[in-house]
C-alpha positions as CSV (number, residue, x, y, z in Angstrom):
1,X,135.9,55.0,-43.5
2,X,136.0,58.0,-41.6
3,X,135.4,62.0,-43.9
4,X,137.5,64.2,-43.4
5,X,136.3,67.6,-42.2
6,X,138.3,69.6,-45.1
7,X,136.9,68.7,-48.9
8,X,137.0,65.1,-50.5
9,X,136.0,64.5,-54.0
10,X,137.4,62.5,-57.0
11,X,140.7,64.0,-59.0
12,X,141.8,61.5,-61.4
13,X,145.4,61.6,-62.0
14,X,147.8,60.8,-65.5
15,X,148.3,57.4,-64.1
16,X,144.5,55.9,-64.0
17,X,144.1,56.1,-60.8
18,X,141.3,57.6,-59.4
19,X,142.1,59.2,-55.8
20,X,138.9,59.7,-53.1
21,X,140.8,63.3,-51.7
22,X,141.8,66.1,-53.4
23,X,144.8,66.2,-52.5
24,X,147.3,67.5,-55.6
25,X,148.6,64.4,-57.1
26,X,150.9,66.0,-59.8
27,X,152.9,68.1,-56.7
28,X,153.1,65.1,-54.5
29,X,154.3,62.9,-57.2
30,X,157.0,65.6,-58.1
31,X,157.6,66.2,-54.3
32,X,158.3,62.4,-54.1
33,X,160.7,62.3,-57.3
34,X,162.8,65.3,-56.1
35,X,163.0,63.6,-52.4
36,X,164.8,60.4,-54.4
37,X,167.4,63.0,-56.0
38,X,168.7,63.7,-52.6
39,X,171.4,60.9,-52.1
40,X,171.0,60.4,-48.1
41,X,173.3,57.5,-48.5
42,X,174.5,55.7,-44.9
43,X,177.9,54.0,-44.7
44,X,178.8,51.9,-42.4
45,X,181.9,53.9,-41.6
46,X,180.5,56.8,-40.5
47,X,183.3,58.8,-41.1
48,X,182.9,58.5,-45.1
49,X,179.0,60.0,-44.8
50,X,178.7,63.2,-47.1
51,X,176.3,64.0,-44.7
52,X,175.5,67.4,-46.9
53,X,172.8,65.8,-48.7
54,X,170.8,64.7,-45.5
55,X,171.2,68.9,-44.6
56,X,169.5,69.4,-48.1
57,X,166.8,67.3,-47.2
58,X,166.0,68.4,-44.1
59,X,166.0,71.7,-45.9
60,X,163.7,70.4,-48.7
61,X,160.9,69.4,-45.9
62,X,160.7,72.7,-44.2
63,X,160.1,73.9,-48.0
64,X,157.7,71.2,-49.0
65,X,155.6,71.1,-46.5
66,X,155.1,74.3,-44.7
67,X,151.5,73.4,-42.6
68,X,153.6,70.3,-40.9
69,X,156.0,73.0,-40.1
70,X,153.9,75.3,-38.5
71,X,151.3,73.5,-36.7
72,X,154.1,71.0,-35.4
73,X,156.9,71.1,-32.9
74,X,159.8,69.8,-34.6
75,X,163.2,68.4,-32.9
76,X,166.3,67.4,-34.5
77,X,167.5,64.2,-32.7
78,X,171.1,62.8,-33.4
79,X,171.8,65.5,-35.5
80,X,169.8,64.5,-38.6
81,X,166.9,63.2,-37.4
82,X,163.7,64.4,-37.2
83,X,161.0,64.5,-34.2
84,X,157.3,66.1,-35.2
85,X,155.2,66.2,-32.6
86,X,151.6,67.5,-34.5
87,X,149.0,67.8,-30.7
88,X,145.5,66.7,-30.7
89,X,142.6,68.0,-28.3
90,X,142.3,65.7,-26.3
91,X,145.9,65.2,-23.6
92,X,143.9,61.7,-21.8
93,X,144.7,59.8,-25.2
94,X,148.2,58.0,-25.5
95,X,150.2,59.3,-28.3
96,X,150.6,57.5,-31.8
97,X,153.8,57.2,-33.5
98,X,154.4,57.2,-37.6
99,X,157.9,56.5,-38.5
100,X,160.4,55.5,-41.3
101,X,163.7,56.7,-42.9
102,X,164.9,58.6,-45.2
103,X,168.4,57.0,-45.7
104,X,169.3,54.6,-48.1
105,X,172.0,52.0,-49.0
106,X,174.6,52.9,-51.0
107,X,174.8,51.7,-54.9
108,X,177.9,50.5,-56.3
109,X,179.7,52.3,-59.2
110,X,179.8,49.1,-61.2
111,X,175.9,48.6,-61.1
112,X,174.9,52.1,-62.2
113,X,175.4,50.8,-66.1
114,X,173.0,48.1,-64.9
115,X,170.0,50.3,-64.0
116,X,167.3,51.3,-66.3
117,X,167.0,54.7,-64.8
118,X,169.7,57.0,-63.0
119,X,169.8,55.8,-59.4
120,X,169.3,59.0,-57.7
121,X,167.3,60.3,-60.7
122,X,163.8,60.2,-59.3
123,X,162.4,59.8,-62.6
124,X,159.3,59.2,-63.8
125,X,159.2,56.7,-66.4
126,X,156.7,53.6,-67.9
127,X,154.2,54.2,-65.2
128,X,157.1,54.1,-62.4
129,X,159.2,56.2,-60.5
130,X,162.2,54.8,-60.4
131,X,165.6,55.0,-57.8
132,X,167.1,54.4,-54.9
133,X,164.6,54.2,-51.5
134,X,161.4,54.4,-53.7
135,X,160.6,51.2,-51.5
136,X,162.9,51.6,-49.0
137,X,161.9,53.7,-47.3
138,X,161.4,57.0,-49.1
139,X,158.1,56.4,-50.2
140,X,156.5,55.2,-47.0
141,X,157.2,58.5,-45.2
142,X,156.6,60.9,-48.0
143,X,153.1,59.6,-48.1
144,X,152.6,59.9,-44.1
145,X,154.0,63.8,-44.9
146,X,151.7,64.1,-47.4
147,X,148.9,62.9,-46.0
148,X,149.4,65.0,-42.7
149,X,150.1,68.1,-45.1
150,X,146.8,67.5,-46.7
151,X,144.7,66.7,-43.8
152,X,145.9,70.0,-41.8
153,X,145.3,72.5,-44.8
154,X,142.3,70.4,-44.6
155,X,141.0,71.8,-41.5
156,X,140.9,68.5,-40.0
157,X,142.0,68.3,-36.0
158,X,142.8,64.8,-34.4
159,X,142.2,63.8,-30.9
160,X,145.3,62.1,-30.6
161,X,148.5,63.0,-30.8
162,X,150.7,62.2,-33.1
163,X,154.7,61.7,-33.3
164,X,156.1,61.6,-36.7
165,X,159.9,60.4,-36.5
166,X,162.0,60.4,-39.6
167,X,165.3,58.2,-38.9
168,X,168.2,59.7,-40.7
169,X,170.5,55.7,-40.2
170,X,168.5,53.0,-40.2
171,X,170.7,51.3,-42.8
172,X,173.2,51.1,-40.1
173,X,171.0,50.0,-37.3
174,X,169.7,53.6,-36.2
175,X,171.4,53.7,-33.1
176,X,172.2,57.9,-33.6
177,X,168.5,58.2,-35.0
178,X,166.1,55.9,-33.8
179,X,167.6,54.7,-30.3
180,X,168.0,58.6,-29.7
181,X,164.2,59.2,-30.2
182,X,163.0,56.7,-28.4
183,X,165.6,57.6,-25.6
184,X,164.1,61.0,-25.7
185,X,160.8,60.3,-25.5
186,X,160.8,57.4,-22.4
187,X,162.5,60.3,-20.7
188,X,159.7,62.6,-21.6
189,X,157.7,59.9,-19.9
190,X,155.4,59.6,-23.3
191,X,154.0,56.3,-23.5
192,X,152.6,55.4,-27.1
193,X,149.0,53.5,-28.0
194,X,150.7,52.5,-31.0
195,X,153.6,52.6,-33.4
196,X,153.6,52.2,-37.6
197,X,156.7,51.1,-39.1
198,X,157.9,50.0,-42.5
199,X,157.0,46.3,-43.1
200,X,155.6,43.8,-45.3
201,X,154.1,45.1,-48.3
202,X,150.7,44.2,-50.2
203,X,151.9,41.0,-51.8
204,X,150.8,39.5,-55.1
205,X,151.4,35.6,-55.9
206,X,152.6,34.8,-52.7
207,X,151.4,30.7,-53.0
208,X,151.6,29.4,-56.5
209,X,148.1,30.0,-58.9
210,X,146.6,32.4,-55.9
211,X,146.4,35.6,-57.4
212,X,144.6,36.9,-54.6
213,X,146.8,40.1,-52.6
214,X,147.9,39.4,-49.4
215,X,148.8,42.0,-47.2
216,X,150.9,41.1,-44.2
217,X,151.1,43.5,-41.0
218,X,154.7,42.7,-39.3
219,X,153.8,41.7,-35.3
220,X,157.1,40.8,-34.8
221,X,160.5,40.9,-36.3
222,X,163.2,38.6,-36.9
223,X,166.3,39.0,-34.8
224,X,169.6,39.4,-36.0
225,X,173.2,37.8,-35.3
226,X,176.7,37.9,-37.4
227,X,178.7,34.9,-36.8
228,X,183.0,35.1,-37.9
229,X,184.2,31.6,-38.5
230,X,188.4,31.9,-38.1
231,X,190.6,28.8,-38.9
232,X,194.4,29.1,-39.0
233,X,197.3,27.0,-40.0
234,X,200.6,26.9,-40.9
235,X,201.4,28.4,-44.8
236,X,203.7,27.7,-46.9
237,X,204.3,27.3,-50.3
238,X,201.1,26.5,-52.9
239,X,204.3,23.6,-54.6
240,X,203.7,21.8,-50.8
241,X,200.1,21.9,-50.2
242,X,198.6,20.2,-47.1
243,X,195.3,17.7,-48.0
244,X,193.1,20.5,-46.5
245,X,193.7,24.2,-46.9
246,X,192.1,26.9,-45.4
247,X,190.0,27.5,-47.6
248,X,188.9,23.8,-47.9
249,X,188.2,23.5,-44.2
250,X,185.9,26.4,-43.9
251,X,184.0,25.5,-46.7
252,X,183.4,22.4,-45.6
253,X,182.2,24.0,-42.4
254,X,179.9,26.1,-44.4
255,X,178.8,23.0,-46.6
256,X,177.6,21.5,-43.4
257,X,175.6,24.4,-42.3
258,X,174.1,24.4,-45.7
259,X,173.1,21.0,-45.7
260,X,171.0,20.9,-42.6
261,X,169.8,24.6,-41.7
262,X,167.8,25.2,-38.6
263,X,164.6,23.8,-37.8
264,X,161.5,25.0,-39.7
265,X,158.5,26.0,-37.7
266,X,154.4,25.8,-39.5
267,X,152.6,26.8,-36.0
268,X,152.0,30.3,-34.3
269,X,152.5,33.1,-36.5
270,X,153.2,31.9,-39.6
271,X,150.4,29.8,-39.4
272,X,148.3,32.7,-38.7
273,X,149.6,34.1,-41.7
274,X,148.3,31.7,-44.5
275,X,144.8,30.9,-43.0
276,X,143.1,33.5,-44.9
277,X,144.8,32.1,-48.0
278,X,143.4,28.4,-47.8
279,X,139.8,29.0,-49.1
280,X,141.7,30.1,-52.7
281,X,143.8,27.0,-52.7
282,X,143.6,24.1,-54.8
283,X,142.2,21.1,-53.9
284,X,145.0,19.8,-52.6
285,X,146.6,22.6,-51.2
286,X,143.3,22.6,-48.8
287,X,143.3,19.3,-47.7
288,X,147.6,20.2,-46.8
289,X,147.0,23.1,-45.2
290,X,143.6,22.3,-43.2
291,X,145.0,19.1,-41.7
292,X,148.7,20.4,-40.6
293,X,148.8,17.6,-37.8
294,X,149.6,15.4,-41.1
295,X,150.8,17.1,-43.6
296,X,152.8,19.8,-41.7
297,X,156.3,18.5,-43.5
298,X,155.0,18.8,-46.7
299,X,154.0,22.3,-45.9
300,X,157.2,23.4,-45.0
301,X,159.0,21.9,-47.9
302,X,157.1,23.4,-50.1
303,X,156.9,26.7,-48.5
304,X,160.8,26.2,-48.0
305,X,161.6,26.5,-51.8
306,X,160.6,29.8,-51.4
307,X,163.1,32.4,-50.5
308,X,160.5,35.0,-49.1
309,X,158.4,31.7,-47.2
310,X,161.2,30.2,-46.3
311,X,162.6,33.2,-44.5
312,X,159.5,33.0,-42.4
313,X,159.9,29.4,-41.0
314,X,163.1,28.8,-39.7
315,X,166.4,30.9,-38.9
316,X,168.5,32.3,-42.1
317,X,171.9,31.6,-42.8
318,X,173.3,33.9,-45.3
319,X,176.9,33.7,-46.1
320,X,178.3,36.9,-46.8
321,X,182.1,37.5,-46.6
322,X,184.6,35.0,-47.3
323,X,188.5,36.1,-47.0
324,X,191.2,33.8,-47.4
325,X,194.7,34.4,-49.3
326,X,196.4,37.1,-50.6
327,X,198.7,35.5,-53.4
328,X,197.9,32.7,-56.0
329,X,201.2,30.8,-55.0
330,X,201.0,31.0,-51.3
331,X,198.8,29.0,-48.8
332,X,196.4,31.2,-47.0
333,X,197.7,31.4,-43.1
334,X,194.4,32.3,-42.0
335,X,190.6,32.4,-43.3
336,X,187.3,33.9,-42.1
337,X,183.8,33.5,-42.8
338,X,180.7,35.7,-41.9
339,X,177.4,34.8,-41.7
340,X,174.6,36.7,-41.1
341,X,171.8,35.0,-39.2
342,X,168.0,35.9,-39.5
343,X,166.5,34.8,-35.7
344,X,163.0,33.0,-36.4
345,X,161.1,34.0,-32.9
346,X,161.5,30.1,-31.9
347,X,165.2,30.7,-31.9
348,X,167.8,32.5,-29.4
349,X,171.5,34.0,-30.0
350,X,172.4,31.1,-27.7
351,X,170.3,28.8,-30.0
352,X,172.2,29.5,-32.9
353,X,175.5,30.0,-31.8
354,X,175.0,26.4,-30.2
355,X,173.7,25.4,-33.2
356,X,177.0,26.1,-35.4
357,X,179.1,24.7,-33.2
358,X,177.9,21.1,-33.7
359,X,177.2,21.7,-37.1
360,X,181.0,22.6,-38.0
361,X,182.6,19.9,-35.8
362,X,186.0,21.2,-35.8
363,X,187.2,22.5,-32.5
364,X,189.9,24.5,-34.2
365,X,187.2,26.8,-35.8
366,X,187.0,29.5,-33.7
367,X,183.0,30.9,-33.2
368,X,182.8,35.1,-32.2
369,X,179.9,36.6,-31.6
370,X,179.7,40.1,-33.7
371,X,178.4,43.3,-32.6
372,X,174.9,44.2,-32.9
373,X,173.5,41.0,-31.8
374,X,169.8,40.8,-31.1
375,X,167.4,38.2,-30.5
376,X,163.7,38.2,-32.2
377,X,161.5,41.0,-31.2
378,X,158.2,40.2,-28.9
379,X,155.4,39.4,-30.7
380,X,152.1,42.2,-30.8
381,X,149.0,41.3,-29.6
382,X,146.5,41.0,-32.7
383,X,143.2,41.2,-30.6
384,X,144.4,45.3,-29.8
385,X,142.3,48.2,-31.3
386,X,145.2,49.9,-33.0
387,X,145.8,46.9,-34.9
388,X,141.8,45.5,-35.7
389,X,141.9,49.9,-36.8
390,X,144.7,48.9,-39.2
391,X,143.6,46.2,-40.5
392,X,140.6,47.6,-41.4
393,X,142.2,50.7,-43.3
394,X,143.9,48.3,-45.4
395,X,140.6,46.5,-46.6
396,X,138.9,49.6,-47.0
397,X,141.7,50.7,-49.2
398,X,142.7,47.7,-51.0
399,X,139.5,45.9,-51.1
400,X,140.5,42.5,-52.4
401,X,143.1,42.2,-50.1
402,X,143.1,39.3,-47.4
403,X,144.6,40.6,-44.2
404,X,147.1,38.4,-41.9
405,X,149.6,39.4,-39.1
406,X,153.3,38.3,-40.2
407,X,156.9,37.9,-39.4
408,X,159.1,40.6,-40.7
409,X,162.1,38.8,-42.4
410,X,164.0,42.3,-42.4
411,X,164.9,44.8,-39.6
412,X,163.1,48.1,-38.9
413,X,163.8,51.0,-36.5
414,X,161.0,49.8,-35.0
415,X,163.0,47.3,-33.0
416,X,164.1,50.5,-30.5
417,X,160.5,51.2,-29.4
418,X,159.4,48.3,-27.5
419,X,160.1,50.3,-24.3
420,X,157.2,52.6,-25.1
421,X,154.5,50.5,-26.2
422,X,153.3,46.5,-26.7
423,X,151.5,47.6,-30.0
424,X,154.1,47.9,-32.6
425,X,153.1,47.5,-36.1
426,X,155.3,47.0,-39.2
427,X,153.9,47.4,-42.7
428,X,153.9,49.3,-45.6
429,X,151.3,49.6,-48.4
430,X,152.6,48.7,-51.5
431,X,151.9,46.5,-54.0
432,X,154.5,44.1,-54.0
433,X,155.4,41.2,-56.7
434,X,158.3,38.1,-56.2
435,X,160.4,40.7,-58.6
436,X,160.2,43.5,-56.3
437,X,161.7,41.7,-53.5
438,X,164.9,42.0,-55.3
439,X,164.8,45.8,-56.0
440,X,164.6,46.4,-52.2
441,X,168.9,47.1,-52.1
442,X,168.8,45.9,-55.4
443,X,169.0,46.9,-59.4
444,X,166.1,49.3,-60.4
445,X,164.3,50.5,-57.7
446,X,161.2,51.6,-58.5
447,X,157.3,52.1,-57.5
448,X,154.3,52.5,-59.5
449,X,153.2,56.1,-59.2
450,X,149.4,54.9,-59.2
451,X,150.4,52.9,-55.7
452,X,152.2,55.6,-54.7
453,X,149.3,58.1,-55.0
454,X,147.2,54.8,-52.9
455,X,149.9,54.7,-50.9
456,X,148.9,58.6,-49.8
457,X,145.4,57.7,-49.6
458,X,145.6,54.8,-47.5
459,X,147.5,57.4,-45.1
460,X,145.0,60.2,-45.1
461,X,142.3,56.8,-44.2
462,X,144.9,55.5,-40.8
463,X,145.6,59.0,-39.8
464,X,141.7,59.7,-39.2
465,X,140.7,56.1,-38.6
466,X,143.3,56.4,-35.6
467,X,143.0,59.8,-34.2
468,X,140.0,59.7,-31.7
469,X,139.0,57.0,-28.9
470,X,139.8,53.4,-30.4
């Protein structure tokens, strides 16, 4: 652990928790629940973006955190994102980059009743504060800005310089926000040390009766790829129906895919991931995972009736639209299915798309490719100082914690920065339960205000641990 320069003693807040700065808990915590109120919602169609509330934002920061403002340089990239760039002594050391974003997915009108809390609301309730992008992402970059507001009014003065990027479109693959920044800054000629992303979170029960924490750093993430299945045939009326519809023959297509999904893969990274887990295993669990020449199918059958372990082996298939029919009487002319595919790094677009082809069978399927295809992301070297620095912070922080690198099952901004640096790092720390994985996009959104508050600390920690010669 590295002191500050400015003052550090213990404030212990409503929630229990007892922070090591003195930072002012009760107007981060509010500064956090109004930052939830704003709804920065991204549509896919841009043109349906109230894009008023992302102005009121913006506006919010400047007002919130006046030191940032002033001791920064601040650009507004894409129109709503934002570009600090706070300068340390010392110009011979390669920038750092912080990022996340502060959009969010929409929520449906029919789910609201379904909530515990208001949505947007922001409020603080049962030891939580509850809403939409309390996970994702809100809270990850209001505890960088707080940390950086702290340490600044602090006194403190890094080495390093830092980039702070706040994307304002993520949720729609940041092409206006994050592309743009990282556009900007190859063609500033900055080349980063490092990069900090959202990512995996502090994770609790991740095996069956291990109650140890586990908290993954993201090396690499998943790629991504939307597959349209169209049949057609002739219609007609539903008195007169053919032996296979439509309908029936791209189900059956997606029946197949569902029967035998892509390979699963126990070696490399995920591998990695679980070795600090084995000494708290059973027995039996040991003698699986310590002899994976033998018992490596096992492994991944168990690990496959996992949703969240499961993501991490193999390539996803999710299906996600299904259209077929517009009239209960008449037989559907045409039919499509779209599936959204999750790239393990063992797989390509090729892979896949070659993949469904002999899966579905049926030459009179037509396969297209959608936009926004990517394959996996490269994989970050684990032996590199920015990430042994990281990994340290999070066991200084969360001291039970085993620490493993990971896949990232999700997709990050993060994806648009390999141009400026081979030491990109996804991860976020909060404390994370099976149940939360669900409120990410989900019903009742929500973080525990004590984690929060760590969430700061832990911040304030990576900041200095990072700032000088690694």
């Amino acid at each position: 652990m590295i002191s500050c320069s400015g003052s550090k003693q213990a404030q212990v807040s409503d929630t229990g928790f007892t922070p090591s700065y003195a930072f002012d808990t009760e107007k981060s915590i509010e500064r956090f629940s109004k930052s939830i109120q704003f709804q920065t919602v991204s549509l896919e169609d841009l043109s349906e973006i109230d894009y008023e509330p992302f102005e009121e934002f913006i506006t919010f920061l400047e007002e919130s955190y006046p030191s940032l403002h002033s001791n920064a340089e601040l650009q507004r990239i894409g129109e709503y994102s934002l570009l600090f760039k706070w300068k340390g002594t010392n110009p011979d050391l390669n920038p750092g980059l912080l990022m996340g974003h502060y959009d969010v997915v929409p929520v449906k009108e029919d789910a609201i009743e379904l909530w515990s809390y208001e949505p947007f609301g922001g409020e603080i309730e049962e030891g939580f504060i509850w809403g939409r992008g309390t996970l994702d992402d809100k809270s990850g970059i209001f505890s960088v800005l707080e940390a950086v507001e702290f340490l600044i009014e602090s006194g403190h003065q890094n080495e390093r310089t830092f980039y702070l990027a706040l994307h304002h479109d993520e949720e729609i693959g940041g092409l206006n926000g994050a592309k743009q920044i990282s556009e900007f800054l190859e063609s500033e000629g900055v080349h980063l040390e490092f990069l900090v992303d959202e990512g995996p979170p502090v994770a609790e029960n991740i095996i069956d009766n291990i109650d140890v924490p586990l908290a993954m750093i993201g090396v690499a993430e998943k790629g991504s790829l939307n597959l349209e299945l169209v049949y057609r045939q002739e219609g007609g009326h539903s008195s007169m129906p053919p032996r296979q519809t439509v309908i029936s023959i791209l189900s059956r297509a997606i029946n197949r895919i569902e029967r035998r999904p892509m390979d699963a893969h126990y070696n490399g990274l995920i591998k990695e991931t679980f070795e600090p887990l084995i000494p708290y295993m059973s027995f039996t669990q040991r003698l699986a995972f310590n002899n994976t020449w033998l018992f490596s199918g096992k492994i991944k059958r168990e690990l496959g009736k996992n949703p969240a372990t499961n993501a991490a082996l193999r390539t996803t298939a999710a299906k996600t639209i299904f259209e077929a029919g517009f009239k209960e009487n008449v037989l559907p002319v045409e039919g499509r299915v779209i599936i959204n595919f999750r790239l393990h790094p063992n797989d390509t677009i090729e892979d896949v798309v070659e993949y469904v082809r002999q899966r579905v069978n049926n030459p009179d399927i037509v396969i297209n490719v959608m936009d926004r295809a990517r394959n996996p992301s490269p994989v970050s070297d684990t032996r590199a100082r920015p990430y042994q620095v990281l990994k340290q912070t999070i066991e200084d922080i969360f001291d039970q914690a085993l620490v493993s690198p990971s896949l990232f099952v999700a997709a990050s901004d993060s994806r648009h920065f390999h141009n400026l640096t081979d030491n990109v790092y996804r991860f976020r720390p909060i404390r994370a339960t099976h149940d939360d994985r669900a409120r990410v996009h989900g019903i009742d959104e929500r973080i525990r205000v004590d984690n929060y508050l760590e969430m700061i600390q832990f911040q304030i920690e990576l900041i200095q641990n990072l700032s000088g010669e690694l």
